[in-house]
N, C-alpha and C positions, 0 to 999 in steps of 0.2 A: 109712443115710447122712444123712437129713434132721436126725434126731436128733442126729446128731453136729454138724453145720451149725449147728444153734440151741445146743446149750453152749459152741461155740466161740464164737459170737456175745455168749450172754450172759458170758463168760468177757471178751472185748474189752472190754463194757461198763462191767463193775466196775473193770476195772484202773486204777492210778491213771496210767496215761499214756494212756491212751483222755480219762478225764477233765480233764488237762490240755493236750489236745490241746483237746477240745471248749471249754474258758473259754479258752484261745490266741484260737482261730477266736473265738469270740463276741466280743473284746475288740479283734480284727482289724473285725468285720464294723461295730461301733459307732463305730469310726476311721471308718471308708467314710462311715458315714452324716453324721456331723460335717463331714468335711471336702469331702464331696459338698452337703450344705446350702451352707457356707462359699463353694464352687465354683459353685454353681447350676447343676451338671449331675453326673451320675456321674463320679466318677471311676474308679473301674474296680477291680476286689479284688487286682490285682496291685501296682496304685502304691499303695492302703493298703496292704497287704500290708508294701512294704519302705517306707514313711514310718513305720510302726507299729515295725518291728522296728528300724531305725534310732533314731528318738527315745525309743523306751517300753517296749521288751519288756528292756531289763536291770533297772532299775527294778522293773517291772510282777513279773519273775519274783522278783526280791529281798523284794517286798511277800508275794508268796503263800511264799514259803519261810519269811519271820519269823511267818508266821499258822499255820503250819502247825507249825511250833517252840515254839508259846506252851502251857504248860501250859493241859491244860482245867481250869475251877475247878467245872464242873458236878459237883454231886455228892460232891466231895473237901473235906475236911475240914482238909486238909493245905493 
């Protein structure tokens, strides 16, 4: 059973929506600290949370979709 525990986990890891959960949360958690400095006190991960997803996250997600869309030229000759 353990075994199975740990492939499912790394199986979580690699998936690309594990991955874009985790640059979500981290783009969340750099709000916090910006607008917590700005504040002079915590604001708290739920008011970034929806300040973030209100003003940034269409944007933000439109940005990682055109990056992710762009031919790699590494290597190609084409």
């Amino acid at each position: 059973m353990p075994h199975q525990v740990n492939e499912d986990l790394r199986f979580l890891m690699n998936s690309l929506l594990y991955k874009e959960f985790v640059n979500e949360r981290d783009e969340i958690l750099r709000h916090k600290w910006i607008e917590s400095e700005k504040a002079g006190q915590d604001i708290g991960f739920e008011k970034a949370l929806l300040d973030w997803v209100i003003k940034y996250r269409s944007a933000w997600r439109k940005h990682r979709q055109s990056c992710m869309e762009e031919p790699r030229l590494e290597g190609n000759p084409n």
